[in-house]
C-alpha positions in Angstrom: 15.1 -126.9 182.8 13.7 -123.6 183.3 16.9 -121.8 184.0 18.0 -123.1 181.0 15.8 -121.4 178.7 15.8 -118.5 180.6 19.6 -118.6 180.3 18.6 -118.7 176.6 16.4 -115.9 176.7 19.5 -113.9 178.7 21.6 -114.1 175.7 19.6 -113.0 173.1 17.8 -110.3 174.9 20.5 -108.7 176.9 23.8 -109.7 174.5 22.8 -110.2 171.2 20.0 -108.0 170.5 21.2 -104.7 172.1 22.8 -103.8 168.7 19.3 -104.0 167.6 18.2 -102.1 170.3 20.5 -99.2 169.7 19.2 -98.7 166.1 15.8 -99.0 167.1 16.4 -95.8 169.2 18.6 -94.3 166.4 15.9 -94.5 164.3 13.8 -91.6 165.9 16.6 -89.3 165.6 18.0 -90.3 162.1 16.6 -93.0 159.8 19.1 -92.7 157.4 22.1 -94.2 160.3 18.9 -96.3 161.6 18.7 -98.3 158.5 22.9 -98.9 157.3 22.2 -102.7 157.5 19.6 -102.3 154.8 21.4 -100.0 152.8 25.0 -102.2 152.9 23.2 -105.5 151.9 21.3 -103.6 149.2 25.1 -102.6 148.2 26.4 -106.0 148.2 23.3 -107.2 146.5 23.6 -104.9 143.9 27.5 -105.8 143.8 27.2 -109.7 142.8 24.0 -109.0 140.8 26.5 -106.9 138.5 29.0 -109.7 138.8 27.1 -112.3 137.7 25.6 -111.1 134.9 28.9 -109.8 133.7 30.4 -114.2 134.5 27.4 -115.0 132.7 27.9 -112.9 129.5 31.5 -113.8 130.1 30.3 -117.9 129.6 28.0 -116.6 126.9 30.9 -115.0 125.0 33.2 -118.3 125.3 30.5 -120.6 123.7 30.6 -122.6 127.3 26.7 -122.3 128.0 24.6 -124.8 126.8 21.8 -123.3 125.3 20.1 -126.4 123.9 16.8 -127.1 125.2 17.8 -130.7 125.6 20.5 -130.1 128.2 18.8 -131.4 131.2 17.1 -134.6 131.1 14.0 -134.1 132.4 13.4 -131.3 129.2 13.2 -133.7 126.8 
């Protein structure tokens, strides 16, 4: 059962995190290439943030929100 886990801990530590790894070493060189996973989800956050509010003005626009206190059943 032990080699299992340490078959486990293989995989992570030698495989998966060594992408990781690399940026973590990046980072004391340049922090701006060190941190490109932050700065694309913060893209793609901002990106469907933008979206949605432009779907939801789009509903808004239609008529087909319903605005009326009343609408769910446990507002009542």
């Amino acid at each position: 059962m032990r080699a299992f886990f340490e078959a486990i801990q293989s995989l992570f530590v030698d495989f998966l995190f060594k992408p990781l790894d690399l940026l973590r070493h990046l980072e004391l060189s340049n922090w701006w290439l060190a941190n490109i996973v932050s700065w694309t989800l913060i893209v793609v956050c901002c990106y469907y943030i933008v979206y949605w509010c432009q779907e939801l003005k789009k509903h808004q626009l239609n008529n087909e929100e319903n605005q009326d206190t009343t609408a769910h059943s446990f507002l009542k």
